[in-house]
Residue, then its C-alpha position, 0 to 999 in steps of 0.5 A: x506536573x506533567x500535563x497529558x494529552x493533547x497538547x497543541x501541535x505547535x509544541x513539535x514545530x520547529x522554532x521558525x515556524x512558532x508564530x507563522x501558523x495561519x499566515x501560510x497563503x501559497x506553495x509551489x512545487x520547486x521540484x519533485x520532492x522539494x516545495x516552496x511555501x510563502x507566509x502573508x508576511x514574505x516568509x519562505x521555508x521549504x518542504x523536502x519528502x523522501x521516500x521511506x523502506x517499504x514497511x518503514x524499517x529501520x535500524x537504529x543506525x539510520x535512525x540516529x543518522x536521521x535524527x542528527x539531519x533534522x538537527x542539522x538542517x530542519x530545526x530537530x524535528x521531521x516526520x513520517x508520513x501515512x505513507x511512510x514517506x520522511x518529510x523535513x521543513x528547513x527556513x532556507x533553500x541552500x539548506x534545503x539542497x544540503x539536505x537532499x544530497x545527505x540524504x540521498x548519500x544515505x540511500x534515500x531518494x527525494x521525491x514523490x510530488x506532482x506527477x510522479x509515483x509518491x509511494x511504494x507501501x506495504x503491510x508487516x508481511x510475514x514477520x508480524x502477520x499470521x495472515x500473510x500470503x507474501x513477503x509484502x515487504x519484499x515485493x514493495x521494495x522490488x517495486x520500488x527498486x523497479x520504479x524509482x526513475x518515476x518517484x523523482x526525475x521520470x514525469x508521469x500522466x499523474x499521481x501513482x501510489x502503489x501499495x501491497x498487502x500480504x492478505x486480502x484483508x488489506x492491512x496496508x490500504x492496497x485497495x485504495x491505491x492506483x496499483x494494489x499487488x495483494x497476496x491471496x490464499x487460493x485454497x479453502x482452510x481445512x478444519x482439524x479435530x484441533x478446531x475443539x480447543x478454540x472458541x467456535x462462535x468467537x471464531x465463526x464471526x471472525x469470517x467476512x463473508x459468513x463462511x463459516x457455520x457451526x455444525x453438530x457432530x455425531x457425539x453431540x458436540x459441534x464443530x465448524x464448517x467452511x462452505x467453499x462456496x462463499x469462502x475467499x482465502x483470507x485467513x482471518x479464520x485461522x489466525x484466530x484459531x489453530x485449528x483451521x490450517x492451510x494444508x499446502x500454502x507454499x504451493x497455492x500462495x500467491x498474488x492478485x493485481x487490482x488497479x485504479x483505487x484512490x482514497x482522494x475526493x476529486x471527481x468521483x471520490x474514493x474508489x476501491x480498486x478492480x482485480x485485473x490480474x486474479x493469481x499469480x504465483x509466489x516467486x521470490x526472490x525477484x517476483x519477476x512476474x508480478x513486477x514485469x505485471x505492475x511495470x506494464x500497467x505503469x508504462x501502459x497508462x503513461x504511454x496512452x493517458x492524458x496529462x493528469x489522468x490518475x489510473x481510474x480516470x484513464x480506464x473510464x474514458x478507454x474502458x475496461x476491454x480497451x485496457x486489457x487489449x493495450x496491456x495484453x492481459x487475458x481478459x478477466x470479465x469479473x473486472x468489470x462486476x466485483x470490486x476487490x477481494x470478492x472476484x477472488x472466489x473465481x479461482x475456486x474453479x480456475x475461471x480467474x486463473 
């Protein structure tokens, strides 16, 4: 008979690691991507991270090529992640070493411990979400193409996560990242006479800020209404309803840029991160804009930030006036009153652009 869940974790270990559970008392970081852990009884193994594609992607190919790696060298088994990243155990350090050059042979690099840029993510973007403002994946990887010096030989004042999202919902986590590059709807969603077709109140309460409000028509019946006033562009309203459209998306699409999240609990705790860049536009296939923005955070905070200042802890001690004259970004006052996608309603009237 087959048991059902859950079953104990052990089950998935490799076997040289059944029978070591609890007796692990210390780890050392050999390098950016590799980690030393030692057992009470003298037992060493070694953890390897690699970075992953940045919606976690694969073909069928590489995973086969994967797979056959975790046979080779780390007892058949690895996993992914939160942050999509791959990570193998292997009893020897030579393995370990063996490992890392297969890997990077294959096109993924080893890293992303310590201080140094652990993750580039992203949500589905476009092929799975109605919602998307942005090719997310496209964005992560340029970034990551950009930045990969820092996931494993360039050191850093800190830990660096950098994630993307391809609506203000914030499917792929962004606002809890250092850097957060979030697509954006800047225009209002029009109400066509489809709206009739839908189920106005199931609709209505799939708004986050109360946007929406039903509202009777001349012959009686009702319809919806979006007040612009209070609406931020998220879209949730017209994945849930064909009847509500963005008129003009391929011209008003485009990205924010907020900073300093973290979802750690030291010092201050999780923290959502600020809009310090309210809109830029789509460009793809380079994104030049929006990754020359990131790239001038990053060298920004490493030139000016102390060893082990995350990006919040940099920008409490410098202050918020003080970042945007080292970066030269045009001051954005509504960085220092609302936290993510709210300092978004801004753009209604150009203020935040």
């Amino acid at each position: 008979m087959i048991e059902g869940p859950p079953r104990p974790y052990a089950d998935f270990i490799p076997e040289f690691l059944k029978g070591t559970v609890g007796t692990w008392v210390s780890h050392r970081i050999l390098e950016p991507g590799i980690v030393e852990h030692t057992s009470t009884t003298g037992k060493r193994v070694y953890s390897l991270r690699a970075a992953a594609t940045p919606n976690a992607r694969y073909s069928t190919d590489t995973i086969r090529k994967i797979s056959q790696l975790a046979r080779k060298y780390a007892g058949a088994t690895m996993r992914f992640t939160q942050a999509l990243n791959m990570e193998f155990i292997t009893s020897e350090l030579d393995q370990t070493e063996d490992l890392k050059k297969e890997l990077e042979l294959l096109g993924f690099p080893v890293g992303g411990w310590g201080n140094h840029l652990w993750s580039v993510t992203s949500c589905a973007g476009y092929f799975h979400c109605a919602l998307s403002a942005t090719d997310s994946p496209s964005v992560a990887q340029k970034l990551g193409n950009e930045l990969v010096e820092y996931f494993n030989w360039q050191e850093l004042p800190a830990k660096l996560t950098v994630s993307v999202s391809g609506c203000p919902s914030s499917c792929g986590g962004s606002f809890l990242a250092d850097i957060s590059v979030n697509g954006i709807h800047t225009e209002v969603p029009v109400v066509t006479p489809d709206v009739k077709k839908c189920d106005l109140q199931g609709t209505a309460f799939t708004c986050p800020v109360g946007a929406i409000q039903l509202k009777p028509t001349p012959e009686g019946e009702r319809t919806l209404e979006i007040r612009q006033n209070l609406c931020i562009g998220c879209g949730l309203c017209v994945g849930a309803c064909g009847g509500i459209i963005f008129e003009s998306p391929e011209k008003t699409d485009g990205h924010s840029i907020a900073i300093g999240g973290r979802a750690s609990a030291s010092r201050y705790g999780t923290m959502l991160g600020r809009i310090v860049i309210p809109f830029l536009p789509n460009e793809p296939p380079h994104y030049d804009r929006t990754v020359g923005a990131v790239k001038r955070i990053v060298d920004t905070w490493k030139e000016d930030a102390k060893k082990g200042e995350r990006i919040a802890d940099w920008i409490d001690r410098i202050g918020w006036e003080k970042f945007f004259e080292r970066t030269g970004f045009p001051f954005f006052e509504q960085s220092m009153e609302y936290l993510d996608v709210r300092g978004i309603a801004t753009l209604r009237d150009g203020s935040g652009r």
